[in-house]
Backbone as CSV, one residue per row, in Angstrom:
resi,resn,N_x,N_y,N_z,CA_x,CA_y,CA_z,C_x,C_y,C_z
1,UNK,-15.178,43.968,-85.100,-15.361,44.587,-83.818,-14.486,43.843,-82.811
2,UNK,-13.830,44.547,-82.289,-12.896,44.061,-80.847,-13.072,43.888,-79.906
3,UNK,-14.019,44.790,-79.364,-14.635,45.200,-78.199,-16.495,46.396,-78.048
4,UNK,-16.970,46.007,-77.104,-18.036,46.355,-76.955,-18.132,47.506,-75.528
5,UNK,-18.608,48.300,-75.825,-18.814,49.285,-74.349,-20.188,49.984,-74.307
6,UNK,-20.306,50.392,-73.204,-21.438,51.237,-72.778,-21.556,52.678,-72.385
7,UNK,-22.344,53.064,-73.605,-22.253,54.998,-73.447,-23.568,54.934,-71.962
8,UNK,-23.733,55.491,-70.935,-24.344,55.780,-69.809,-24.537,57.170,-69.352
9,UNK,-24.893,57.898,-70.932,-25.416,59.268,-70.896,-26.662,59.527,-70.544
10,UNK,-27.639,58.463,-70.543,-29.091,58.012,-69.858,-28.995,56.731,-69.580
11,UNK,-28.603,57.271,-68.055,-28.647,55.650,-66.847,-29.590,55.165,-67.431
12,UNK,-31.006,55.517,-67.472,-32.425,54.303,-67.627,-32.523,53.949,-68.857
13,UNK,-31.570,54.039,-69.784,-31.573,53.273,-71.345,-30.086,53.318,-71.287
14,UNK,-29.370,52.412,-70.672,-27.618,52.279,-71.399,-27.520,51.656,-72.948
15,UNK,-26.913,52.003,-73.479,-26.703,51.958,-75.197,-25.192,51.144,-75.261
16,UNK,-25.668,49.851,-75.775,-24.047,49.167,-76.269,-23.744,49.663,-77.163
17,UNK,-22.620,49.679,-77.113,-21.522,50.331,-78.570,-20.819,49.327,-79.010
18,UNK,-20.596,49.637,-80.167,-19.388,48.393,-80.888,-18.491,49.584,-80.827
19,UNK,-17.272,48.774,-80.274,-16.474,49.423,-79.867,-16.452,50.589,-79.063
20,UNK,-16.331,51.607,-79.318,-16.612,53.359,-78.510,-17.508,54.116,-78.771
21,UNK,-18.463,53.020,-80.274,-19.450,53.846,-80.897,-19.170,54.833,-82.345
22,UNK,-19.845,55.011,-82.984,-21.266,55.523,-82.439,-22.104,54.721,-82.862
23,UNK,-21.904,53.500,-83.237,-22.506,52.201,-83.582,-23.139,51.835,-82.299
24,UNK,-24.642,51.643,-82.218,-25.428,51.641,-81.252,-25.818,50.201,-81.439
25,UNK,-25.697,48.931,-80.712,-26.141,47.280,-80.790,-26.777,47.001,-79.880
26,UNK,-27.244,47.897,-79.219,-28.722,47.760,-78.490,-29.116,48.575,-77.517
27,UNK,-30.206,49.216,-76.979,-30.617,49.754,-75.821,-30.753,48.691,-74.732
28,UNK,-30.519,49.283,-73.010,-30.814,48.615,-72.305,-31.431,48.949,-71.059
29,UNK,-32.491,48.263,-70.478,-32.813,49.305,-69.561,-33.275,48.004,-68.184
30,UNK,-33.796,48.487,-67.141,-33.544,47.218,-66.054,-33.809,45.893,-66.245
31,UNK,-35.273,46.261,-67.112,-36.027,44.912,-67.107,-36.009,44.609,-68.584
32,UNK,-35.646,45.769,-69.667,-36.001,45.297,-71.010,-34.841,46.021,-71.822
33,UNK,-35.010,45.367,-73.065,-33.577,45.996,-74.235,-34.194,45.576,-75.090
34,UNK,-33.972,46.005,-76.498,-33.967,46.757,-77.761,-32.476,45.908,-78.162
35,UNK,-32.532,45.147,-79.070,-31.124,44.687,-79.678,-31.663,44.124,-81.202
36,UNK,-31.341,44.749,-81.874,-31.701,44.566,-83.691,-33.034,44.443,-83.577
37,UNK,-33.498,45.678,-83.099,-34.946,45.641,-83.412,-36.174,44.987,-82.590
38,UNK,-35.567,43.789,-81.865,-35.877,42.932,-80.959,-36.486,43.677,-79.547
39,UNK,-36.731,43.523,-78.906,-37.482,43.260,-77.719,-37.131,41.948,-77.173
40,UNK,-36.280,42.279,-75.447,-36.035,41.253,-74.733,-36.272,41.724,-73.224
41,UNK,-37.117,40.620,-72.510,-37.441,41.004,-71.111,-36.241,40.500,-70.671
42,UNK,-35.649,41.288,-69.831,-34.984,41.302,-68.989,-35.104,40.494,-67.439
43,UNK,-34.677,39.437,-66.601,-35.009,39.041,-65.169,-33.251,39.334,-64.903
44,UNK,-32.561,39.423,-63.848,-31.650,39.399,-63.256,-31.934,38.940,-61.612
45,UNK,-31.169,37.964,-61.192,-31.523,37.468,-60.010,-29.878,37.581,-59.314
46,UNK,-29.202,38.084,-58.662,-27.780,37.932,-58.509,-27.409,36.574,-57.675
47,UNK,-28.235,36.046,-56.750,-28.201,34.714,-56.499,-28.485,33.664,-57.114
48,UNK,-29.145,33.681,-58.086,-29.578,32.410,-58.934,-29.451,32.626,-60.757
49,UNK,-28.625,33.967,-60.818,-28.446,33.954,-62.449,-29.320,34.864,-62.864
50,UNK,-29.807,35.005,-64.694,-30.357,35.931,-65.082,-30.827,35.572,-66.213
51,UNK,-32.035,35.931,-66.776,-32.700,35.369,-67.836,-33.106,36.098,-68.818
52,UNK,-32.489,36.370,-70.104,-32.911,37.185,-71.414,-34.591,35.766,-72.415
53,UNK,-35.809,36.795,-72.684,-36.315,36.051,-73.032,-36.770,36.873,-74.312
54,UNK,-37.701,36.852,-75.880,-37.462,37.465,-76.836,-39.022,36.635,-77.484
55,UNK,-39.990,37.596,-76.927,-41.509,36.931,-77.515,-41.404,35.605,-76.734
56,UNK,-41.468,35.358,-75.687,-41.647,33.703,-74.604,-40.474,33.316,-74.615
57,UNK,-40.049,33.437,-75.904,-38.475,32.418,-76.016,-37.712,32.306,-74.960
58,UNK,-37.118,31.729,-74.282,-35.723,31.671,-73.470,-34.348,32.183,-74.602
59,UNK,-33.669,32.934,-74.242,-32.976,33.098,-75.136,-31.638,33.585,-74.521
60,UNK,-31.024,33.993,-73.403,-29.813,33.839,-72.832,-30.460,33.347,-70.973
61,UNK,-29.176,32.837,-70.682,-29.216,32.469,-69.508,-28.114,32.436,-68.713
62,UNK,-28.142,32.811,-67.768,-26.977,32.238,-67.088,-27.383,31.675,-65.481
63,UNK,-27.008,30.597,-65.390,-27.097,29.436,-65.100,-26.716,29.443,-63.495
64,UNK,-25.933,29.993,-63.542,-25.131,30.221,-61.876,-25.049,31.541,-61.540
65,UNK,-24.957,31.986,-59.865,-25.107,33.003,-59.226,-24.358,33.855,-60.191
66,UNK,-24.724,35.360,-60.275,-23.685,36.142,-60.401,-22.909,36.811,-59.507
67,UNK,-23.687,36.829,-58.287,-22.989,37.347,-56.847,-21.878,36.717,-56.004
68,UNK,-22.175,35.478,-56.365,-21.080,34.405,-55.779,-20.548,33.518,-56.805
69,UNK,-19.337,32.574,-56.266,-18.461,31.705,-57.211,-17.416,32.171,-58.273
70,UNK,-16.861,31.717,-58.746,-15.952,32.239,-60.063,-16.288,31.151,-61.714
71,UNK,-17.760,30.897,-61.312,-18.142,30.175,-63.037,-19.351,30.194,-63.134
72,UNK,-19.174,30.840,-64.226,-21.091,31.195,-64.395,-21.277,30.476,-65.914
73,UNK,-22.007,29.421,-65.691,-22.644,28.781,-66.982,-23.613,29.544,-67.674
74,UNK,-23.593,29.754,-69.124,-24.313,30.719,-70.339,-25.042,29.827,-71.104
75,UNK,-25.830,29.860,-71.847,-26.704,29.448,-72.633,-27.120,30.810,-73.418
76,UNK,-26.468,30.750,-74.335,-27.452,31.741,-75.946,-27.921,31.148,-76.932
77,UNK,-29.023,30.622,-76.938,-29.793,30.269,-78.331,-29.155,28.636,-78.547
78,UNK,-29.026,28.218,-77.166,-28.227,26.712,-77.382,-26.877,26.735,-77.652
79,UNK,-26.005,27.757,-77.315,-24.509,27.845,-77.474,-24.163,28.290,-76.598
80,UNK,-23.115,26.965,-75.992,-22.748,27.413,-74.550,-21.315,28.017,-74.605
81,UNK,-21.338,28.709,-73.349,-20.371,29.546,-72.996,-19.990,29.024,-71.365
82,UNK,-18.743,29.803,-70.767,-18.511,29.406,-69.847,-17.714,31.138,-69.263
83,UNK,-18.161,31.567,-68.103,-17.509,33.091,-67.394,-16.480,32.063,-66.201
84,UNK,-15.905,32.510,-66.841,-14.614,32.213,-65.700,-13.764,33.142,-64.629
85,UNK,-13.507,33.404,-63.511,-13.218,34.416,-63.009,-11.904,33.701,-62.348
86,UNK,-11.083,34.052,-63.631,-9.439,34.241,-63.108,-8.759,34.748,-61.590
87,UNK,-9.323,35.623,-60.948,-9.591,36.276,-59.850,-10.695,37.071,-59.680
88,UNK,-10.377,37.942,-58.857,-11.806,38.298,-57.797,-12.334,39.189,-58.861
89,UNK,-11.384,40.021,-60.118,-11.790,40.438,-60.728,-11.906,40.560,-61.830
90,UNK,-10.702,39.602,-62.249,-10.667,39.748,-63.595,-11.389,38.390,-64.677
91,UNK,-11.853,38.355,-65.483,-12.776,37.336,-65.715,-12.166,37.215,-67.331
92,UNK,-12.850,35.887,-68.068,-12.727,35.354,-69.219,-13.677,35.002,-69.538
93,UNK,-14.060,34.490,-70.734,-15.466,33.701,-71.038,-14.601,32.852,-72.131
94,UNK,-15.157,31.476,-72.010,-14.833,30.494,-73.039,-16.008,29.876,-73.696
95,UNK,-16.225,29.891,-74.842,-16.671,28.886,-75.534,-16.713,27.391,-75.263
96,UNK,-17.836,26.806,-75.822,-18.286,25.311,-75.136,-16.805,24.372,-75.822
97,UNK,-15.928,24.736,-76.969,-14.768,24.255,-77.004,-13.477,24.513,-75.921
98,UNK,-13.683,25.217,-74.900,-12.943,25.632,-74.115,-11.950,26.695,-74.350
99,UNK,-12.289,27.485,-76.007,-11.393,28.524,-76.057,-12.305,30.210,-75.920
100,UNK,-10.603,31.050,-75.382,-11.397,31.742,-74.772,-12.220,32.893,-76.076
101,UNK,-13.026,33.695,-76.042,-13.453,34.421,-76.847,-13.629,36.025,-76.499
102,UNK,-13.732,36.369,-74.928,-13.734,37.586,-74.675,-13.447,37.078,-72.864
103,UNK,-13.125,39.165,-72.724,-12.264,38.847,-71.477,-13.185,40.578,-70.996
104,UNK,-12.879,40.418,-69.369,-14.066,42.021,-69.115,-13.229,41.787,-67.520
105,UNK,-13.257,42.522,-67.023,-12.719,43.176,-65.627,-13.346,43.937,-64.728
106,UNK,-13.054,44.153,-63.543,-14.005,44.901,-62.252,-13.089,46.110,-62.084
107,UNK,-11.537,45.928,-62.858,-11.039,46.690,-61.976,-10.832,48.037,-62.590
108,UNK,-10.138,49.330,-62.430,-10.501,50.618,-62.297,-11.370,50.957,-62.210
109,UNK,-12.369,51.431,-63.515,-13.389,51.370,-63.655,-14.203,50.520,-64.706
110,UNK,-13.859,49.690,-64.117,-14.665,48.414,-65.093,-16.243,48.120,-64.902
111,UNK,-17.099,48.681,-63.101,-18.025,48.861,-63.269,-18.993,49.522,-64.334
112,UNK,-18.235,50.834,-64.077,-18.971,52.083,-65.125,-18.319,51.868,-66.458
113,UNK,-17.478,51.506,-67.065,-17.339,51.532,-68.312,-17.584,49.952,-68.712
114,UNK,-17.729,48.734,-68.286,-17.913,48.035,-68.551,-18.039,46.932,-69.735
115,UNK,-16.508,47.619,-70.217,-16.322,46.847,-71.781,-15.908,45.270,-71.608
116,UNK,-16.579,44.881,-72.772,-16.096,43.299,-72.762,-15.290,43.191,-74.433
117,UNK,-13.742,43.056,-74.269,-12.915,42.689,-75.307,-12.990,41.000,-75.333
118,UNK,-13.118,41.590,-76.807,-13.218,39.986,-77.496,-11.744,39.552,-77.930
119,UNK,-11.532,37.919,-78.554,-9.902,37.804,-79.010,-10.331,38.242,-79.889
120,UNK,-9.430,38.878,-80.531,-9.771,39.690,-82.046,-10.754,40.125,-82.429
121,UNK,-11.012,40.177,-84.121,-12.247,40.305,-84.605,-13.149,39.094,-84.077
122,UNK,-14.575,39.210,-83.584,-15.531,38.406,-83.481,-16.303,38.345,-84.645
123,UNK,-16.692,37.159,-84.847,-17.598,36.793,-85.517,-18.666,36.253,-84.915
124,UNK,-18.763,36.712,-83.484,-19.965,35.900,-83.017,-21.614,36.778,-83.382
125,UNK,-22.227,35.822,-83.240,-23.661,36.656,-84.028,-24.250,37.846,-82.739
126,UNK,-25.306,38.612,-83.175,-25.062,40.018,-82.809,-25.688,39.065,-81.252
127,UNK,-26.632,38.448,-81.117,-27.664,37.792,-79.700,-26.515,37.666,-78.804
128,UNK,-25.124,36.930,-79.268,-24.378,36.253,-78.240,-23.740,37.376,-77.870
129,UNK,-23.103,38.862,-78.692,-22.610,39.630,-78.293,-23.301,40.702,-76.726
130,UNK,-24.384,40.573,-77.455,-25.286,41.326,-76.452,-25.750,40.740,-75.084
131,UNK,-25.738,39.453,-75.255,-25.747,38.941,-74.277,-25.057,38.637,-73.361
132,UNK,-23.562,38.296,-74.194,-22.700,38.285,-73.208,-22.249,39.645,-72.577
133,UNK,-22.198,40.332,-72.888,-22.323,41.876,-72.429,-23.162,42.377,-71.595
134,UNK,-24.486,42.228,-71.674,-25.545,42.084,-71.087,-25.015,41.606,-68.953
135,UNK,-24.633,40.319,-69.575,-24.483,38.982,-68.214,-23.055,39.538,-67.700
136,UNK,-21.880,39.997,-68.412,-20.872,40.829,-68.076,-21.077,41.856,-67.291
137,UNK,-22.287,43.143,-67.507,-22.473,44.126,-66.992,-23.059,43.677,-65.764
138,UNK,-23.821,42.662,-66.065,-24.883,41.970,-64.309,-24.108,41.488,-63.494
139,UNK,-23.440,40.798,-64.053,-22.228,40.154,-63.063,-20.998,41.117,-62.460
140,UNK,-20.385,41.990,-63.125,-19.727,43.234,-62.342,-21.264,43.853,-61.184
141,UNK,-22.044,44.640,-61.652,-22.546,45.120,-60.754,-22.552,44.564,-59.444
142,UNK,-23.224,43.356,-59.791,-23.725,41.881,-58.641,-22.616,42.201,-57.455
143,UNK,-21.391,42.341,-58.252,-20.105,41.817,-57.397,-19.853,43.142,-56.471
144,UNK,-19.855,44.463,-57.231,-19.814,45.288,-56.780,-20.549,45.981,-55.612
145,UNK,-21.858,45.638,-55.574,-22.696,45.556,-54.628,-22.721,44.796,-53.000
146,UNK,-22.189,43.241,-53.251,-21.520,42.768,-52.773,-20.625,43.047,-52.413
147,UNK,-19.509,43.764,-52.669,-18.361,43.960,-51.797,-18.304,45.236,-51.214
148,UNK,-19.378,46.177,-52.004,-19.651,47.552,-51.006,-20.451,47.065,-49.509
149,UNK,-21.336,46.114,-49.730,-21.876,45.273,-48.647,-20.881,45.174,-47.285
150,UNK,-19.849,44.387,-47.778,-18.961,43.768,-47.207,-18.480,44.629,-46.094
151,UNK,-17.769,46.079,-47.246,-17.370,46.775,-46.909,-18.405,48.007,-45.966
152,UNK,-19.140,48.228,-45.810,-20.312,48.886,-44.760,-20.013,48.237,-43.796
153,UNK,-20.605,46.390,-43.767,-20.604,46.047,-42.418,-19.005,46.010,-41.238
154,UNK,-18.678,45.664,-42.424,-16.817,45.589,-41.829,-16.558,47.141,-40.780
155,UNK,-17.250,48.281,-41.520,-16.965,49.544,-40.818,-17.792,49.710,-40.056
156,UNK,-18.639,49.197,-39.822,-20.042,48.897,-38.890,-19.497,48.555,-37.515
157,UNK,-18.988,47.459,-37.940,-18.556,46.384,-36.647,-17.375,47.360,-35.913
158,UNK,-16.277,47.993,-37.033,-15.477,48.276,-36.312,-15.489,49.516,-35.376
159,UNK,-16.480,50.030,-36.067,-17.294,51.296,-35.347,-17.669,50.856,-33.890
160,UNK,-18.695,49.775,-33.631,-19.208,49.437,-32.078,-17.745,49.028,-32.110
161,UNK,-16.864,48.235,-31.975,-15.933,47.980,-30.852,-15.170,49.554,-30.713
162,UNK,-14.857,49.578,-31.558,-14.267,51.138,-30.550,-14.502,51.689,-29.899
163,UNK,-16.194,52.176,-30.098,-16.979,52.945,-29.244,-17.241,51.783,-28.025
164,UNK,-17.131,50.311,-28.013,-17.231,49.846,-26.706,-16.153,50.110,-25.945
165,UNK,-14.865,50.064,-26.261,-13.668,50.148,-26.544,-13.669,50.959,-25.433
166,UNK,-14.159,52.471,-26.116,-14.212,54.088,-25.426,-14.851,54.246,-24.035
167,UNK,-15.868,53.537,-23.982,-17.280,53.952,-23.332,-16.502,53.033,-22.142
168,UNK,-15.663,51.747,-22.412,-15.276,50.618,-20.927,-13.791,50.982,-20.637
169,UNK,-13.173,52.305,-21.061,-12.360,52.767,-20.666,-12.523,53.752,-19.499
């Protein structure tokens, strides 16, 4: 498998694909997912990270904001990872050896399709795939949200000065 994506034919259960599909590697839905059978509660916090847990277990994490910074520390099952954000949008993930293993983007539509390419074939086990995919998809949104933010108030502001603009003319 090369790459992983998301069919979003039912927003309230997104379905990972290996590759384009029709290989289904897990259901996902706000708070919970379905991945080999499994059951995982779902937390997402965009300021303080996001927490996959599997019967109590802790079982992915990520460690740092997803809304802010460009490095988000991972934890799967005690194997660390590292999200690196090359720029504002384009991101990497490295392994606790510092090499990289998959790469995912904001830009065209990288929200809604939200694939994460791996280097080559992966051999990583199915938890880390999903997870990192998982923390990939949270972390685009996060950002996206955020900069629609941005972008409201920015037109907000520029809205009253004009209209003060108008009105003290």
């Amino acid at each position: 498998m090369h790459y992983v994506s998301w069919d979003r034919a039912d927003k309230d259960n997104l379905k990972l694909l290996a590759e384009a599909g029709p290989e289904v590697l897990g259901v996902f839905q706000p708070d919970r997912a379905s991945v080999n059978g499994e059951i995982w509660d779902l937390v997402v916090s965009p300021e303080s990270g996001a927490i996959a847990t599997r019967g109590g277990d802790e079982i992915v994490r990520a460690h740092d904001p997803l809304r802010r910074g460009d490095r988000v520390r991972v934890d799967i099952e005690g194997r660390q990872y590292l999200m690196v954000g090359e720029s504002s949008r384009n991101w990497i993930i490295d392994d606790a050896d510092g090499n990289k293993v998959a790469q995912f983007t904001r830009d065209q539509s990288g929200v809604r399709k939200a694939i994460l390419e791996f280097e080559g074939e992966t051999h990583l086990p199915l938890t880390d795939i999903a997870g990192l995919a998982w923390l990939s998809r949270s972390l685009t949104e996060a950002r996206q949200v955020q900069s629609a933010n941005v972008l409201i108030a920015t037109l907000t502001l520029m809205s009253a000065v004009a209209l003060a603009v108008w009105f003290l003319m």
